[in-house]
N, C-alpha and C positions, 0 to 999 in steps of 0.2 A: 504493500500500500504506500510506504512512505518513499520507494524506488520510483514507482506510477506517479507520484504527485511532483516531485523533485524533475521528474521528466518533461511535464506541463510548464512545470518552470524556467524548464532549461529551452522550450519550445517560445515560451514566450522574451525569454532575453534572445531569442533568435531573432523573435518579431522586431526586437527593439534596432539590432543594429540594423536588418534589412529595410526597417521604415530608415532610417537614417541614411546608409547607401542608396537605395529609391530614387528620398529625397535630392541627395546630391548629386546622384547622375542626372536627375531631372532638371534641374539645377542650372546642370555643366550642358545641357543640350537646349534649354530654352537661351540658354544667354550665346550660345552658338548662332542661332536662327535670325538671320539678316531681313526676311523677308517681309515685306509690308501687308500683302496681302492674307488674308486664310490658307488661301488654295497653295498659296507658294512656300508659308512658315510652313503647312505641315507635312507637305512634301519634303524638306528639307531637312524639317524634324525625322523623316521616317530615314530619313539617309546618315542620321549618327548611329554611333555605336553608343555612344554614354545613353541616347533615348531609350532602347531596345534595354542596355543593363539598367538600365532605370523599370523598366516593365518585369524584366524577370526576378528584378529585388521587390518589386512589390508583389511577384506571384507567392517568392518566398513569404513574405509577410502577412499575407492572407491564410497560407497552409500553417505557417508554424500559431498562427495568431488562433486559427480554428481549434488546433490539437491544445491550445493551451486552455482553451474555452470548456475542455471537457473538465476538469476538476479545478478550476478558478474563476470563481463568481465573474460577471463581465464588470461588472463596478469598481473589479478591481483590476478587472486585466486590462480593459481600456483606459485607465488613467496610469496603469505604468505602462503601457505601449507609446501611448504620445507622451505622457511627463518625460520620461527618460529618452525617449528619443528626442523632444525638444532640447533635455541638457547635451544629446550629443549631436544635433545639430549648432549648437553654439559652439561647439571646442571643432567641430569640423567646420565652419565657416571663422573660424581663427585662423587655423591652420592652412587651408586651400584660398582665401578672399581676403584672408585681410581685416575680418572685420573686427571691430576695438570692441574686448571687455571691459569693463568698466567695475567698480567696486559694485556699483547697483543691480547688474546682472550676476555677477558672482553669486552676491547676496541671493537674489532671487533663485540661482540654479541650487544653493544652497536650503534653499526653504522647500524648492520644488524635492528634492532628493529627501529632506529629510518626512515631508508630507507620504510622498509613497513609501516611505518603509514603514510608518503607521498606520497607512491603511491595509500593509502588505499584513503586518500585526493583526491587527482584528481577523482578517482570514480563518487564524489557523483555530 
Protein backbone atom coordinates (compact mmCIF):
# COMPACT_ATOMS: atom_id res chain seq x y z
CA UNK A 1 0.00 0.00 0.00
CA UNK A 2 2.45 2.59 1.05
CA UNK A 3 4.91 1.39 -2.38
CA UNK A 4 1.32 2.01 -4.54
CA UNK A 5 0.94 5.47 -2.89
CA UNK A 6 4.68 6.61 -2.99
CA UNK A 7 4.25 5.70 -6.69
CA UNK A 8 1.38 8.22 -7.32
CA UNK A 9 3.75 10.60 -5.98
CA UNK A 10 6.43 9.80 -7.78
CA UNK A 11 3.96 10.19 -10.82
CA UNK A 12 2.95 13.39 -9.90
CA UNK A 13 6.59 15.11 -9.36
CA UNK A 14 6.76 13.73 -12.98
CA UNK A 15 3.66 15.86 -13.62
CA UNK A 16 5.48 18.69 -12.10
CA UNK A 17 8.78 18.84 -14.19
CA UNK A 18 6.80 17.91 -17.51
CA UNK A 19 4.37 20.92 -16.83
CA UNK A 20 7.57 22.83 -16.45
CA UNK A 21 9.53 21.50 -19.65
CA UNK A 22 5.99 21.81 -21.67
CA UNK A 23 5.88 25.18 -20.57
CA UNK A 24 9.38 26.12 -21.63
CA UNK A 25 9.42 24.42 -24.94
CA UNK A 26 6.29 26.22 -25.48
CA UNK A 27 7.89 29.12 -24.57
CA UNK A 28 11.10 28.76 -26.76
CA UNK A 29 8.66 28.08 -29.85
CA UNK A 30 6.06 30.92 -29.53
CA UNK A 31 8.84 33.46 -29.04
CA UNK A 32 10.46 31.75 -32.36
CA UNK A 33 7.37 32.54 -34.50
CA UNK A 34 7.95 35.78 -36.61
CA UNK A 35 4.78 35.50 -38.28
CA UNK A 36 1.80 38.11 -38.24
CA UNK A 37 -0.67 36.24 -39.52
CA UNK A 38 -2.70 32.99 -37.89
CA UNK A 39 -2.32 30.88 -40.97
CA UNK A 40 1.54 31.68 -41.05
CA UNK A 41 2.44 31.68 -36.96
CA UNK A 42 1.09 28.23 -36.92
CA UNK A 43 2.42 26.90 -39.77
CA UNK A 44 5.67 27.91 -38.46
CA UNK A 45 4.90 26.95 -35.02
CA UNK A 46 4.32 23.28 -36.49
CA UNK A 47 7.93 23.54 -38.07
CA UNK A 48 9.92 23.71 -34.51
CA UNK A 49 11.03 21.16 -32.77
CA UNK A 50 10.89 22.92 -29.19
CA UNK A 51 6.73 23.03 -30.29
CA UNK A 52 6.38 19.35 -30.84
CA UNK A 53 8.70 18.63 -27.26
CA UNK A 54 6.54 21.03 -25.88
CA UNK A 55 3.31 18.76 -26.90
CA UNK A 56 5.00 15.40 -25.86
CA UNK A 57 5.87 17.07 -22.36
CA UNK A 58 2.48 17.90 -21.97
CA UNK A 59 1.22 14.24 -23.03
CA UNK A 60 3.62 13.28 -20.26
CA UNK A 61 1.87 15.52 -17.80
CA UNK A 62 -1.55 14.45 -18.54
CA UNK A 63 -0.56 10.52 -18.17
CA UNK A 64 1.67 10.94 -15.10
CA UNK A 65 -0.88 13.70 -13.64
CA UNK A 66 -3.98 10.83 -14.39
CA UNK A 67 -2.00 7.93 -12.44
CA UNK A 68 -1.35 10.29 -9.66
CA UNK A 69 -5.15 11.06 -9.44
CA UNK A 70 -5.61 7.51 -8.47
CA UNK A 71 -4.66 7.79 -4.80
CA UNK A 72 -4.25 11.74 -4.38
CA UNK A 73 -7.28 13.80 -3.67
CA UNK A 74 -7.31 16.24 -6.97
CA UNK A 75 -7.38 19.24 -4.39
CA UNK A 76 -4.30 18.27 -3.76
CA UNK A 77 -2.69 17.03 -6.62
CA UNK A 78 -3.63 20.02 -8.77
CA UNK A 79 -2.33 22.62 -6.56
CA UNK A 80 1.11 20.84 -6.27
CA UNK A 81 1.12 20.29 -10.13
CA UNK A 82 0.82 24.08 -10.93
CA UNK A 83 2.21 25.50 -7.31
CA UNK A 84 5.57 23.79 -7.99
CA UNK A 85 5.66 23.99 -11.39
CA UNK A 86 5.07 27.72 -11.16
CA UNK A 87 8.22 27.69 -8.48
CA UNK A 88 10.16 25.83 -11.27
CA UNK A 89 9.05 27.81 -13.90
CA UNK A 90 10.66 30.96 -12.12
CA UNK A 91 14.23 29.33 -11.53
CA UNK A 92 13.96 28.13 -15.35
CA UNK A 93 13.20 31.54 -16.69
CA UNK A 94 16.27 32.71 -14.48
CA UNK A 95 18.26 30.50 -15.93
CA UNK A 96 17.39 30.40 -19.99
CA UNK A 97 15.73 34.44 -20.01
CA UNK A 98 17.13 36.28 -17.96
CA UNK A 99 14.54 37.14 -15.85
CA UNK A 100 15.21 39.10 -12.35
CA UNK A 101 14.25 37.43 -8.87
CA UNK A 102 13.76 39.77 -6.64
CA UNK A 103 13.46 39.22 -2.79
CA UNK A 104 9.47 39.53 -3.29
CA UNK A 105 9.26 36.52 -5.59
CA UNK A 106 11.75 34.49 -3.44
CA UNK A 107 9.49 35.24 -0.63
CA UNK A 108 6.49 34.28 -2.53
CA UNK A 109 8.12 31.00 -4.10
CA UNK A 110 8.94 30.58 -0.52
CA UNK A 111 5.20 30.72 0.96
CA UNK A 112 4.14 28.80 -2.25
CA UNK A 113 6.51 25.68 -1.25
CA UNK A 114 5.80 25.84 2.11
CA UNK A 115 1.77 26.15 1.44
CA UNK A 116 1.93 22.72 -0.59
CA UNK A 117 3.79 20.78 1.99
CA UNK A 118 0.67 21.43 4.27
CA UNK A 119 -1.63 20.76 2.21
CA UNK A 120 0.45 17.68 1.03
CA UNK A 121 0.12 17.08 5.21
CA UNK A 122 -3.43 16.81 5.70
CA UNK A 123 -3.56 14.02 2.90
CA UNK A 124 -2.02 11.55 4.68
Amino acid sequence: MIANSMSHWLALAVAVVANVAANTALKVAMSSVTGNSGKVAFLQLLSLGSFWIGLVFAGILLVSYLLALKSIPVSIAYVCVTSLAMVGLVIVEKGLFGVQVGPAKIAGILLVIAGVWLLSRTSQ
